[in-house]
C-alpha positions in Angstrom: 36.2 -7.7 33.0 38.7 -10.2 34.4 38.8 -11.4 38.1 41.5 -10.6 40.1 44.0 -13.2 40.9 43.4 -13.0 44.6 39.8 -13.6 44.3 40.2 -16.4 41.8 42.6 -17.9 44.2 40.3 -17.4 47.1 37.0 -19.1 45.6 39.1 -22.2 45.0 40.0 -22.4 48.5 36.4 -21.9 49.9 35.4 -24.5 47.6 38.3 -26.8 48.6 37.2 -26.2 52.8 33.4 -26.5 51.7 34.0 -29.6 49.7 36.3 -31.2 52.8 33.5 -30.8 55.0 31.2 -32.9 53.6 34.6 -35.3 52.4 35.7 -36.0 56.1 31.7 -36.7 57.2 31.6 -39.7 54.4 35.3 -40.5 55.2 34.1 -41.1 58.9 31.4 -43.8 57.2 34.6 -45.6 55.3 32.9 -44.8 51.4 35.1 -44.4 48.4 34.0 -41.2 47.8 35.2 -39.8 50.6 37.6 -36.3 51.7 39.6 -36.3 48.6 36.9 -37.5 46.1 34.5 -34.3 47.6 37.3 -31.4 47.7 38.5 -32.5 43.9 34.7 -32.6 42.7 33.9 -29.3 44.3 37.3 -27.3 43.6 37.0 -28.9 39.7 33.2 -27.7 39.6 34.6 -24.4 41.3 37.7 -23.8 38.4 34.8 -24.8 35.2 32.3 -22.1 36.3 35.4 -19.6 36.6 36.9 -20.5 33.4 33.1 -20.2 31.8 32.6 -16.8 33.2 36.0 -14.9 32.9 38.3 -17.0 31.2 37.0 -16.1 27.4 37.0 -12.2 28.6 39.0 -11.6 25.4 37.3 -12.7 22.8 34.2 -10.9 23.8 32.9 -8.2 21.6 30.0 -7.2 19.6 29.4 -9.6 17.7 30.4 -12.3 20.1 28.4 -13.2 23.2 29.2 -16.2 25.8 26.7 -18.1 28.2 28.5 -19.4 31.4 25.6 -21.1 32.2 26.1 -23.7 29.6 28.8 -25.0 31.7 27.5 -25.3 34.9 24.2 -27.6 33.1 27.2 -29.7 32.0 29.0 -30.1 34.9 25.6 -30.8 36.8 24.7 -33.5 34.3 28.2 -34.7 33.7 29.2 -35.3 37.6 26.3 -38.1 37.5 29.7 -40.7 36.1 31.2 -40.3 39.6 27.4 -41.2 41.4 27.1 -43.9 39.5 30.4 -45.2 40.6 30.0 -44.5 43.9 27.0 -46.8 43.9 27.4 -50.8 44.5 24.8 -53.5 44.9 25.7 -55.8 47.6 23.6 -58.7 48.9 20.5 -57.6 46.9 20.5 -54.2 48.1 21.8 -50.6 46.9 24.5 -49.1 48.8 26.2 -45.2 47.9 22.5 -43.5 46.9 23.7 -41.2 49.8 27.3 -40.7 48.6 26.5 -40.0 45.3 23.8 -37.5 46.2 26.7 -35.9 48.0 29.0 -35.7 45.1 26.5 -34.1 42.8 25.8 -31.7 45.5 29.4 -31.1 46.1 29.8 -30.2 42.5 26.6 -27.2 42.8 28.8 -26.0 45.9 31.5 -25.3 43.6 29.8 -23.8 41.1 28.5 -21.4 43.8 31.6 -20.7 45.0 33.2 -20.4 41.1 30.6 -17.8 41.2 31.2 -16.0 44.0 28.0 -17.0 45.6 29.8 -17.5 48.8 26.4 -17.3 51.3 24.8 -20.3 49.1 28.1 -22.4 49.0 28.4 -21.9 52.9 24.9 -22.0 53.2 24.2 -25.5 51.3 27.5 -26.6 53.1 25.7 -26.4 56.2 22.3 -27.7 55.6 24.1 -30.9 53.7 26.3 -31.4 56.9 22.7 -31.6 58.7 21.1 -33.6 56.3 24.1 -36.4 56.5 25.5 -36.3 60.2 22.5 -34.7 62.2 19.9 -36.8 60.7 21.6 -40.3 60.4 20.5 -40.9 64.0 17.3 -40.4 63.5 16.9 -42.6 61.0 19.0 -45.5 61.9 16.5 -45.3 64.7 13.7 -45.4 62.9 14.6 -48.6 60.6 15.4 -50.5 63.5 11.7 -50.0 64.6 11.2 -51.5 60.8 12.8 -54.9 60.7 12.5 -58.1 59.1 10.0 -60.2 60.5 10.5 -63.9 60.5 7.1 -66.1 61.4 7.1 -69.9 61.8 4.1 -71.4 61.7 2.0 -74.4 62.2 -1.1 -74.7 59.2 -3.5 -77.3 58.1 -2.3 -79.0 54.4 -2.3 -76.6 51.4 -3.5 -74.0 53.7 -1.1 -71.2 53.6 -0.5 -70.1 50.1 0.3 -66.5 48.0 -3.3 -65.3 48.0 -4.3 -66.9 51.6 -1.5 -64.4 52.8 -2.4 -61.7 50.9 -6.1 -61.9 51.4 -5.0 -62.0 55.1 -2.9 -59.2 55.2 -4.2 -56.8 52.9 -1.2 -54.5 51.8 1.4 -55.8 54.5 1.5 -58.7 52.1 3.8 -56.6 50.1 6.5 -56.8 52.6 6.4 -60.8 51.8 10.3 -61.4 51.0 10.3 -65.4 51.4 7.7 -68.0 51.9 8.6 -72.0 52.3 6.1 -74.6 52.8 7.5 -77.7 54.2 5.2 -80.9 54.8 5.1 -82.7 58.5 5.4 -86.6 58.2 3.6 -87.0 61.4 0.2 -85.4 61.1 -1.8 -83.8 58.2 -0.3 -80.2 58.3 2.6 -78.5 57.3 5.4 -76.2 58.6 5.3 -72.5 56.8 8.1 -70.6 57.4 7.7 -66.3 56.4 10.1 -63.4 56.2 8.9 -60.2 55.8 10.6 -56.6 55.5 10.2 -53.4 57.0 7.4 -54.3 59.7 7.4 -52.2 63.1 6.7 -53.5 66.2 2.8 -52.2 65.9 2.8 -55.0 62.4 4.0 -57.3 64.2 1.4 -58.0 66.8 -1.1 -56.7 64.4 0.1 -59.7 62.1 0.4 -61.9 64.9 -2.8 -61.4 66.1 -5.0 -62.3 62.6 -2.9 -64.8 62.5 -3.7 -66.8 65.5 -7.0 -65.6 65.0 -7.7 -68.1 61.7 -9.0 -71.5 62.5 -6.5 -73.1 59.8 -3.6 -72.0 61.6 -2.5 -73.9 64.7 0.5 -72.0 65.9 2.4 -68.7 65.3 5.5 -68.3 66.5 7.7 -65.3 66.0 11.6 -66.1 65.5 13.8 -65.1 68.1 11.0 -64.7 70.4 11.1 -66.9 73.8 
């Protein structure tokens, strides 16, 4: 049984608006994959999982049986090319995780749609929408509580090494991202300069504190602090 023009035309269009939601909210951020890159991933996705479950309507018969599934598992797996483009490393760091998560998801809101699983497609639309705009406060607030950490301090000689730091620490020693040792011409000690990642406010006084607290160290001082 084929699908009726109108119907075919309208599941294109629903996935075209669905996909453009998502599009303008990573437009807004500046990415690549932005409104265009969305709509055509999600009215493509839309048009393969049509063409997989109507468009071979003629050559069924008894002998002959078609899986439209097959397609959609393609299109999921085969969408990953545009993620991976979408993702760039810049200074040491992974940008676009977020984007192409998007895109992939884009592509399952087509299928939806394609279909004719119009309360999913709308559905996911939604919760995706909440999951990229109405959460992105929340987090941005939450990694600025979890900053680097930069700690200049004052030790006796050969003091402050890899394993005095992470038998000091414990498990924060993890977050170590950079530790220089520097010698001081005037007196017998030497200037250690640390950066750590993601500590919170609570680390930081917790760090600050065992710190001062060891008889080797002379001074802690936290950069950017009066």
């Amino acid at each position: 049984m084929g699908l009726p023009q109108w119907e075919l035309i309208l599941r294109l269009l629903v996935a075209a608006a669905l996909g453009s939601l998502i599009g303008l909210e990573r437009e807004r951020l500046g990415w690549a994959a932005g409104l265009r890159t969305h709509m055509l991933v999600c009215v493509g996705a839309c048009l393969m999982m049509i063409v997989s479950a109507y468009g071979f309507s003629s050559t069924l018969g008894e002998h002959v049986v078609l899986d439209p599934s097959r397609v959609a598992a393609q299109v999921v797996s085969g969408i990953g090319f545009l993620g991976a483009g979408s993702i760039i490393l810049r200074n040491e760091a992974i940008k676009g995780l977020t984007t192409a998560a998007s895109v992939w998801a884009v592509a399952g809101i087509g299928l939806a749609a394609g279909g004719g699983l119009y309360t999913a497609a709308v559905a996911t639309t939604i919760i995706i929408l909440v999951i990229l705009a109405g959460l992105k406060p929340w987090e941005e607030r939450y990694k600025a509580s979890r900053t680097a950490l930069e700690l200049s301090l004052t030790a006796s000689r050969g003091t402050v090494t890899v394993g005095f730091l992470q038998e000091v620490l414990g498990s924060r020693s993890g977050r170590i991202q950079q530790l220089i040792v520097r010698s001081r011409e005037e007196d017998d000690s030497e200037q250690v300069n640390v950066v750590m990642t993601r500590v919170s406010p609570k680390d930081t006084r917790e760090i600050v504190q065992k710190l001062e607290a060891l008889p080797a160290i002379h001074q802690v001082r936290v950069a950017g602090s009066a």
